[in-house]
N, C-alpha and C positions, 0 to 999 in steps of 0.2 A: 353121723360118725365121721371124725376127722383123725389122720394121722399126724405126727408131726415129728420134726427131728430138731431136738436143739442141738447148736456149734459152738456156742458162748455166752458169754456171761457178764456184766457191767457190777463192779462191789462199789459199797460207799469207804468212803475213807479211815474204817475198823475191820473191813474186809471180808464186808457181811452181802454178801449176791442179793442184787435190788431187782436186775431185771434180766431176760434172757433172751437170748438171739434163737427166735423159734419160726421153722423151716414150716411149708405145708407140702405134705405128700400131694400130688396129683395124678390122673392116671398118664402124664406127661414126662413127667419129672418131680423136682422138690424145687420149690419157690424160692425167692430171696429169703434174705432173714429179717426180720421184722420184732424191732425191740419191742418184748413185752414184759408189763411191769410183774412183779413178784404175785401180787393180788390177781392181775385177771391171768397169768398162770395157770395160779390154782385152778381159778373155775375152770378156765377151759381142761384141766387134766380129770376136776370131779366132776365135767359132763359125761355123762355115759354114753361107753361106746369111744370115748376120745384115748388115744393112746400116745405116749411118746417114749421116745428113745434118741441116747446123745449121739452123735454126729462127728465121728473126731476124722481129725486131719493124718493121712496114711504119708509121710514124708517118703517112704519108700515106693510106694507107687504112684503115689502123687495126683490121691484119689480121697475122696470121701470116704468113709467106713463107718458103717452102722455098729452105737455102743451096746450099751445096760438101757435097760426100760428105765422109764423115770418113772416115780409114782408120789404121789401126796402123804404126808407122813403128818398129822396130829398131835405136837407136842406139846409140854407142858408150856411152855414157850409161845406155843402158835404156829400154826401149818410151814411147812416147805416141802422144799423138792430136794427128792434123793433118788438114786439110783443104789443098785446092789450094793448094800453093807457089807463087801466081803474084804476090806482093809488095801484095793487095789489103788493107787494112789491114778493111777489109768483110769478108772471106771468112776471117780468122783466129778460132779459138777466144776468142781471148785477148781476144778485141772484144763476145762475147755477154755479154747482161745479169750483171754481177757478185751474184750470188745472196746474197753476206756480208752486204747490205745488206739483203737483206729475207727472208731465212730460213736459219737455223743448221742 
């Protein structure tokens, strides 16, 4: 069982999130971020037992803060990741630090 926390996000150039900047909990701390592609993502989110939740930037206290869970969603489309559907424009993937800008 692994925890993990993503911070951001890399999109292709239609604005479609390819890979994610995902954290490992340890009983130390949380790890660098480590781009992971869309595909081994998924797996590692439909391991069992593996859990994640987003990671956003607190500019007020100038601190990490734990988001919405992330989970695997099924669509007609083909798998991704999303957090809480409740329309918060906070709580969406698509809203964590754009990683393009500061690491390939």
């Amino acid at each position: 069982m692994a925890e993990y926390r993503i911070s951001g996000v890399w999109k292709d150039a239609q604005g479609t999130i390819t890979h994610y900047g995902f954290h490992t909990v340890t009983s130390t701390g949380v790890t660098r971020a480590v781009k992971k592609s869309k595909a081994t993502a998924i797996q590692l989110l439909e391991t069992s037992g593996n859990s994640a939740t987003t990671w956003v930037w607190n500019y007020k206290s100038c601190f990490w803060t734990v988001g919405e869970n992330v989970e695997v969603v099924n669509a007609s489309t083909g798998k991704y990741l999303r957090t809480n559907p409740d329309s918060k424009e906070t709580n969406n993937l698509g809203h964590l630090i754009n990683y393009d800008w500061l690491a390939s």
